[in-house]
N, C-alpha and C positions, 0 to 999 in steps of 0.2 A: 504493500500500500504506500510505504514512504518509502520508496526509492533502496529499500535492500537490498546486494545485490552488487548497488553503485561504488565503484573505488573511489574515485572523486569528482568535482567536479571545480573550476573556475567560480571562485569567489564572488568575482560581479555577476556572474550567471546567475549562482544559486540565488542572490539578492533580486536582483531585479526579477523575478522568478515570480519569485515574493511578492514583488508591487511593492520594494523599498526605493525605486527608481529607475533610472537609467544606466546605461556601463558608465557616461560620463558622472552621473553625481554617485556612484559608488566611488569612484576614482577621486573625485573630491572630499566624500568622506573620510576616506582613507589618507589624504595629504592631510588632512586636518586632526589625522590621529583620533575619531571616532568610534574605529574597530576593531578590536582585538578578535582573534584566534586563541582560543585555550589560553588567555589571560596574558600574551602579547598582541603589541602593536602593529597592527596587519601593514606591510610595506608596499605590497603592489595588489593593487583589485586584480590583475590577475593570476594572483595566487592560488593553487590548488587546496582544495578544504575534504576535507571527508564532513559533508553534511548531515549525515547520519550519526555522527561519534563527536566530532569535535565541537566543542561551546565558543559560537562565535555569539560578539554582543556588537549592538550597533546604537552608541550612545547609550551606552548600561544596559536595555535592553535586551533582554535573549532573544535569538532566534531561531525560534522552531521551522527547522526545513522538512515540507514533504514533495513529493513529485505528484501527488493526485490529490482533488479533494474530491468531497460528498457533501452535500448541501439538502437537506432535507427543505422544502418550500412548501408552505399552506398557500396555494396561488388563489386568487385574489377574481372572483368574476372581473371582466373589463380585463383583462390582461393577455395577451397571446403569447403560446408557447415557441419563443421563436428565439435565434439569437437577432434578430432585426429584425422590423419592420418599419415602412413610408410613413404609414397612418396611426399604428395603435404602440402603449408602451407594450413593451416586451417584459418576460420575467430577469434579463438580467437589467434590466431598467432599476430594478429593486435590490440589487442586491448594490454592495460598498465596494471600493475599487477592491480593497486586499482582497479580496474572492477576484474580484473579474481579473485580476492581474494573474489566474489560472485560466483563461479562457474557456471557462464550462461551457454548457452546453446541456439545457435539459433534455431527459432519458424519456423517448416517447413525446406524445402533446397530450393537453387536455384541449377541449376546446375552448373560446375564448371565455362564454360565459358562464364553465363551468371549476367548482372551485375544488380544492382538495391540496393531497398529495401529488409532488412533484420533485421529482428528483433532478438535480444539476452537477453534473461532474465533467473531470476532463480528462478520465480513463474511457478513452473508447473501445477497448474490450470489453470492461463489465457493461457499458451499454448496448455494445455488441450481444454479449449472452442474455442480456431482459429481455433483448428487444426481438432479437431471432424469433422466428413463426416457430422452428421445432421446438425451442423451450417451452412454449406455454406457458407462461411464467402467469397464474394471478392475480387478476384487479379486484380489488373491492369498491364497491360502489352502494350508497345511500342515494333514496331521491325519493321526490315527489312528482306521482304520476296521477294528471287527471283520468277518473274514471275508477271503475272498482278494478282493483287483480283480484283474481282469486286463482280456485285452485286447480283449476284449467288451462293456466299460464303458468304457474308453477310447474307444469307438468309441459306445456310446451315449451316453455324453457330449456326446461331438464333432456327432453329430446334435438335441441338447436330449430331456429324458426329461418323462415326463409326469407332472407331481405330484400329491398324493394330493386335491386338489381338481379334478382334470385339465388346469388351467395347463400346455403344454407350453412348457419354460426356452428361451431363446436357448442356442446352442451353447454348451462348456465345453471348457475343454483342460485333460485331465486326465492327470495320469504319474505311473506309480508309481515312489516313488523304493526301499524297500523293503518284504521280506514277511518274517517270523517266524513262529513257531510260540512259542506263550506256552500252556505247559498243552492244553490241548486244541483250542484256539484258534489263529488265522493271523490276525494283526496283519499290517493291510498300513500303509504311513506314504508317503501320497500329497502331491501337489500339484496343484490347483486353479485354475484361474484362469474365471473369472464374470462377465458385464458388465450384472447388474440385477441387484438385493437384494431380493426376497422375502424373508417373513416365514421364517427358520430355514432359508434356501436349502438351502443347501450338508449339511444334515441331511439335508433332504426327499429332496433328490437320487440320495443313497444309500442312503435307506429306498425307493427307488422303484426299485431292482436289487437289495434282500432286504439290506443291509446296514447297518452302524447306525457312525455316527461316534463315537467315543471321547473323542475330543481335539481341539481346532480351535483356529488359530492365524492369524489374519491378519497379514501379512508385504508385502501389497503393495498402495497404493491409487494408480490409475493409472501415473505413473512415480515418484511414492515409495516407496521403501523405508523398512522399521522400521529405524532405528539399532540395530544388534545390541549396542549398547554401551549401549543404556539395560534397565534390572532390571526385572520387573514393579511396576509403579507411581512407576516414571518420570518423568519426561517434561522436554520444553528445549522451545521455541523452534526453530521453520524459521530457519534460513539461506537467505538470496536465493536463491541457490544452488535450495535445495530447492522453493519457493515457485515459482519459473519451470517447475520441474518439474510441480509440480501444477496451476498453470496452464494449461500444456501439455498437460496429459492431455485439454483442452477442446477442442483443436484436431482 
């Protein structure tokens, strides 16, 4: 995950890596005696470091080198999962340079106006392995769908439905958690789970049994869960912890 493996690498590299700068103002912090290496005074930015082992400080400061991150994101309705767009902000719009100075790249999309879990890294193997069609990797999915489900859809679900391009999905496990009545209308508020990402899945799904999704919320990507403690627009950093988790969902 953090670059084990590596013998060394160029000082100003590893920094500006980071989003501490450029080669030219590492080169400058270093003329001004800013950085030490293992408690000496670093003499050329390009110096080789072992960034894994050695304690380099940049103005007392320590710095933690890794070569990938993971960015766990509660994405935000209004947001597109994109690294650009002309017209709308994008999800790294949201995050703070020290992340984007790793150029992620969220894992998969949501759509624009739906909200949840989203993943952003800039290991493109492991979004290689979520994303692959042979993994099947699962989504979870909350929402609110006008019209009643019931236990008819649960079962056509469970069998894969045929979408409106006639793609029929891999099975779905679908439960409703509850039903309402809102004005004239029967609010159902389901849960989903999906193991391929078509373009607007989980809509098509149940525009394909006469019903139309309201609200969509992804809540689960293989065995991560969303931190219910992060706000719309969010987001920290995987813990190991989490990260063996998603890993795992490969297996």
């Amino acid at each position: 995950m953090s670059g084990k493996g590596r013998t060394t690498l160029r000082l100003d590299k590893a920094l500006t890596h980071l989003g501490y700068g450029s080669r030219s103002d590492i080169k400058k912090y270093v003329k001004q005696g800013l950085i030490t290496v293992n408690g000496l005074k670093a003499k050329d930015s390009g110096m080789h470091v072992h960034p894994d082992t050695d304690v380099i400080l940049l103005d007392g400061e320590q710095i933690r080198y890794r070569e990938f991150i993971y960015v766990m994101l509660h994405k935000p309705p209004g947001v597109v999962s994109a690294t650009e767009d002309n017209r709308d902000r994008t999800v790294l719009d949201l995050l703070s340079p020290e992340y984007l100075a790793f150029e992620p790249f969220p894992v998969g999309r949501l759509d624009k106006d739906t909200e949840g879990l989203l993943l952003l890294t800039n290991d493109g193997k492991l979004a290689h392995e979520l994303l692959s069609p042979r993994r099947h990797v699962p989504k979870t999915y909350t929402a609110l769908v006008l019209g009643e489900v019931d236990d008819d859809d649960v079962k056509r679900f469970a069998e894969g439905v045929t979408l409106d391009d006639g793609y029929v999905t891999l099975p779905g496990e679908l439960a409703v958690l509850e039903r309402k009545r809102e004005g004239e209308e029967i609010v159902s508020r389901i849960e989903l789970t999906i193991h391929e990402g078509k373009f607007h899945q989980v809509k098509r799904m149940f525009q394909s049994v006469g019903k139309k999704v309201i609200y969509l919320k992804r809540i689960r990507m293989g065995r991560l869960n969303l931190d219910p403690s992060l706000k719309l627009g969010e987001y920290r950093e995987l813990t190991e912890e989490e990260l063996a988790l998603l890993t795992g969902a490969q297996d």
